[in-house]
C-alpha positions in Angstrom: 4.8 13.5 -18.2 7.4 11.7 -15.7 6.5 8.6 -14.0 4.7 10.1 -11.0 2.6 12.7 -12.8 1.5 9.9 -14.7 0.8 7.9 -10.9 -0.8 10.7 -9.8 -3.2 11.2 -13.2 -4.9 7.8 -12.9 -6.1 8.5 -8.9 -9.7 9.6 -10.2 -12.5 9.7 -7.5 -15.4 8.0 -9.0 -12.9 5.7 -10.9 -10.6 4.6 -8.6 -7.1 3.3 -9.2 -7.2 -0.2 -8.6 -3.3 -0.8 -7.3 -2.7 -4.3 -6.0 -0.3 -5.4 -3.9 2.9 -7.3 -4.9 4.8 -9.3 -2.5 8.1 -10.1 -4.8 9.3 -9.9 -8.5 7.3 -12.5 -9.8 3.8 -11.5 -8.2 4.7 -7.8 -9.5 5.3 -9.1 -12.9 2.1 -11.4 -13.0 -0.1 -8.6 -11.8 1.2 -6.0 -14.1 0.8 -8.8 -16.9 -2.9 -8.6 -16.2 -3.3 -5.4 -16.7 -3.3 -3.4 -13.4 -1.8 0.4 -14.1 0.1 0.3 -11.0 1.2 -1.3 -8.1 1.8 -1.0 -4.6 4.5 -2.8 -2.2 3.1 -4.6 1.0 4.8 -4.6 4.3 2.9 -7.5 5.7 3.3 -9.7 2.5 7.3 -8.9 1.8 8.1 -10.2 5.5 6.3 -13.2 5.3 9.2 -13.9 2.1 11.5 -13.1 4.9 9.4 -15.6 7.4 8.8 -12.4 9.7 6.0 -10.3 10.8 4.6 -7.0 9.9 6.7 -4.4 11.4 10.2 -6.9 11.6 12.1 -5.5 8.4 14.6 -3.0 7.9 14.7 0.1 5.9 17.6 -1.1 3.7 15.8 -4.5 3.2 12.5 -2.2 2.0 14.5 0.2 -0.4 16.1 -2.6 -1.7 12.6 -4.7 -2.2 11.1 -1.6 -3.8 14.2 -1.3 -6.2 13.6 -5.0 -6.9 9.9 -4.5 -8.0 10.7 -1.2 -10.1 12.9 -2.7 -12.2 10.9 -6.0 -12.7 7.7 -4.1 -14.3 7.1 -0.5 -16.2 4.1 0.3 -14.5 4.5 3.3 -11.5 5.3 1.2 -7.9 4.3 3.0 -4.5 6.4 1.3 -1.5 4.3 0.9 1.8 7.2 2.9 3.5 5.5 2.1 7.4 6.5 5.2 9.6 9.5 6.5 7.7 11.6 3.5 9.5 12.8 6.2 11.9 11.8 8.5 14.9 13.5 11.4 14.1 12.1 14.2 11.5 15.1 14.4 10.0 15.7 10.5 9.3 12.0 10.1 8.0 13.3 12.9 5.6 16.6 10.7 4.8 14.3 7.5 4.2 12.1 9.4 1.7 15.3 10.3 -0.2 16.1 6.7 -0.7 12.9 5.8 -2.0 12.9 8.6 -4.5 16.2 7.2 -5.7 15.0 3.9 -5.8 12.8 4.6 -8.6 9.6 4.2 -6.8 6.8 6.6 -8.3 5.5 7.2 -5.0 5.1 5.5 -1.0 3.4 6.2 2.1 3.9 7.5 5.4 2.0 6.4 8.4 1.5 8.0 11.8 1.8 5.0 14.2 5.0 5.3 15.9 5.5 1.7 15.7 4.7 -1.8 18.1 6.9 -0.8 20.8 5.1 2.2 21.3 1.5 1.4 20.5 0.8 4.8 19.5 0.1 7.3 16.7 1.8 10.6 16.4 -0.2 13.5 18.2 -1.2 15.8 14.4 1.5 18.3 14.6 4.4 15.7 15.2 2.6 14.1 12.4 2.0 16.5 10.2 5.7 18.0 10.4 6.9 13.9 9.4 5.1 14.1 6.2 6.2 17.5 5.5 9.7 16.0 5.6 9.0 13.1 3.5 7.7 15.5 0.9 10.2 17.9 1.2 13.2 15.0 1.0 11.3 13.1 -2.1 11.1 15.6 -3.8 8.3 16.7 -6.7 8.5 13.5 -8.8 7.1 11.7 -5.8 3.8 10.6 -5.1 3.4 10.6 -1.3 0.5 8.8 0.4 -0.1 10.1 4.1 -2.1 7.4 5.9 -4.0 8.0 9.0 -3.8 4.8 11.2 -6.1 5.7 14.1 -8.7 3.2 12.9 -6.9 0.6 13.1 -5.4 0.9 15.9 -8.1 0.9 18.5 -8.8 4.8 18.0 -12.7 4.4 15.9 -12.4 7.9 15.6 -13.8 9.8 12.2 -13.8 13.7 13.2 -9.7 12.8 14.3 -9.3 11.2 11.0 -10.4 13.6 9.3 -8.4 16.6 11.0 -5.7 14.3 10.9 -5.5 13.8 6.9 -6.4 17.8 6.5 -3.1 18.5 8.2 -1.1 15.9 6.0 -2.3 17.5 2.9 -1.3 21.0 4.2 1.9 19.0 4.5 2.2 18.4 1.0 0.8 14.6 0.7 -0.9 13.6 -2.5 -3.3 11.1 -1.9 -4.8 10.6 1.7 -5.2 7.1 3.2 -7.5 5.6 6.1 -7.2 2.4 6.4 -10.0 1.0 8.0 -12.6 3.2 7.1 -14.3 1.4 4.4 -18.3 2.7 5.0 -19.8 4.1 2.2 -20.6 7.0 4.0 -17.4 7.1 6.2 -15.3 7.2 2.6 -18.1 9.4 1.2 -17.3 11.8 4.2 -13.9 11.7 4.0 -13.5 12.4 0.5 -15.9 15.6 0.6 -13.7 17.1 3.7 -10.5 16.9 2.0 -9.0 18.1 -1.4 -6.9 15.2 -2.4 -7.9 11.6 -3.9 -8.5 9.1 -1.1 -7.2 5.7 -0.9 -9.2 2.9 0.6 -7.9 -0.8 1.6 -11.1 -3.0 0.5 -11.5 -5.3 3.5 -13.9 -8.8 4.2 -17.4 -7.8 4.0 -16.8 -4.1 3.1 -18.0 -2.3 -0.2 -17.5 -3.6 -3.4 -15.1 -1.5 -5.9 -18.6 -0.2 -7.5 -20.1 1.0 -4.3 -16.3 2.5 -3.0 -16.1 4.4 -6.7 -19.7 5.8 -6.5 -18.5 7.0 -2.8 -15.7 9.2 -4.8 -12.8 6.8 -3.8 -9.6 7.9 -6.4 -7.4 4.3 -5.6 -8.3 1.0 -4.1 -5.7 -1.4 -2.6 -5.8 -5.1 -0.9 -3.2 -4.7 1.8 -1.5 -8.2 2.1 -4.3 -10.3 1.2 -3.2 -11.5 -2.2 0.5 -12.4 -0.5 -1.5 -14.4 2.3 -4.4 -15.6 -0.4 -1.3 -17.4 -2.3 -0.2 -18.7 1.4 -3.8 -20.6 2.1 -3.2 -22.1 -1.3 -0.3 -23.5 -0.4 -1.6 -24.6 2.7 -4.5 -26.0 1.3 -2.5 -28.0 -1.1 0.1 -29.1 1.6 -2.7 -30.6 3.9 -4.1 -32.6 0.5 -0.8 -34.0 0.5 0.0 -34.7 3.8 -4.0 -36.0 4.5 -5.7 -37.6 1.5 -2.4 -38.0 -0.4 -4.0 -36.5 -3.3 -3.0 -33.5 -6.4 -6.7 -31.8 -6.1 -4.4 -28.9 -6.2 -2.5 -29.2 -9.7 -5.7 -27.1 -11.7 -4.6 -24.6 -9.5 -1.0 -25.1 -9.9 -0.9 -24.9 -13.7 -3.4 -22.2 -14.0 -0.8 -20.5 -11.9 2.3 -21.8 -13.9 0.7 -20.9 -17.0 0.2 -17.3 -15.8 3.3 -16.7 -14.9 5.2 -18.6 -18.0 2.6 -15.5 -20.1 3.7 -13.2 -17.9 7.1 -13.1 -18.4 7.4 -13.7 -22.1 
């Protein structure tokens, strides 16, 4: 079984892939050390090492982050590839190809166009972008097809769904909505579609239980362990800089400790 089949195998609705998201070498290693099957790039989280934004990196800078984390664990890694990088078909189908040869086990393609733009791909443009990725990464690829409409400012299930129909005809293996995390909205949008569903657990959302009784087949945090490991840090710096105090060393060795295990 190559290294996506075996990606692809552990997506089981009702017992979801849990896939975290690793920000740099050493996260990837310390989450892999705990035991997690696979991981997941962020987009969010690897800019923030770069002191950027969401949305401010380069393709070259993600291929070459995603090469990074493959070769720092031997679990499968699936990049959050954004929009392909590009605008045209054909250079969506050119980024794909690099993160095949990366080593990645899988990534995903989203259908904003991007912060300039502020908009999401009518479905056929869409559709026909993953169709490319798929076709350019080839069969030992796990491609994620993400529907973005819910968050960004379109609260629109019936589109979704459409929308993540046309990206499996496409030839995308797991189907993402970010943003729709109701137990009956995931529950919906696993029983209209014939692919495992990924879901981004949010504040205040389902648990993993209630998400894996709804038929979710992976379940991802986005950024928020990259930015959970910033408001440490923060919290820590104002200690020092305010009561001049180490409340935060516990933390710090349990941390050290970790990561010392993890990569012996």
């Amino acid at each position: 079984m190559s290294i996506a089949e075996s990606f692809l195998s552990l997506h089981v609705p009702g017992r979801p892939l849990l896939m975290p998201n690793a920000w740099d070498a050493g996260s990837a290693k310390l989450l892999a050390s705990l035991g997690f099957s696979a991981l997941a790039t962020t987009s969010s989280g690897y800019a923030t090492t770069l002191g950027r934004l969401d949305g401010q990196v380069t393709r070259d800078e993600v291929i070459g982050h995603s090469a990074a984390l493959v070769d720092a664990v031997d679990v499968p890694v699936s990049a959050d590839l954004e929009a392909g990088f590009a605008a045209s078909v054909a250079d969506v189908g050119e980024t794909f190809r690099l993160a095949a040869g990366a080593g990645l086990a899988g990534g995903s393609i989203e259908d904003y166009a991007g912060i300039e733009e502020d908009t999401v791909y009518d479905i056929d443009a869409a559709a026909e972008r993953v169709a490319a990725a798929a076709a350019a990464a080839g069969p030992d690829f796990v491609l994620t097809a993400r529907a973005e409409n819910h968050i960004r400012g379109r609260d629109d299930l019936d589109d979704t769904i459409a929308r993540l129909r046309a990206y499996q005809e496409a030839g995308a293996d797991v189907l993402f909505a970010p943003g729709v995390i109701a137990v009956e909205d995931v529950r919906r949008l696993v029983e209209a579609v014939d692919r495992p569903v990924s879901v981004l657990v949010l504040p205040g959302g389902p648990s993993v239980p209630e998400l894996a009784a709804a038929g979710a087949g992976r379940i991802s945090v986005g950024g928020a362990f990259a930015f959970a490991a910033l408001g440490a840090a923060k919290r820590a710096a104002e200690e020092l800089l305010g009561a001049g105090t180490t409340g935060y060393s516990d933390l710090a060795a349990e941390g050290s400790e970790a990561l010392r295990a993890a990569l012996s």
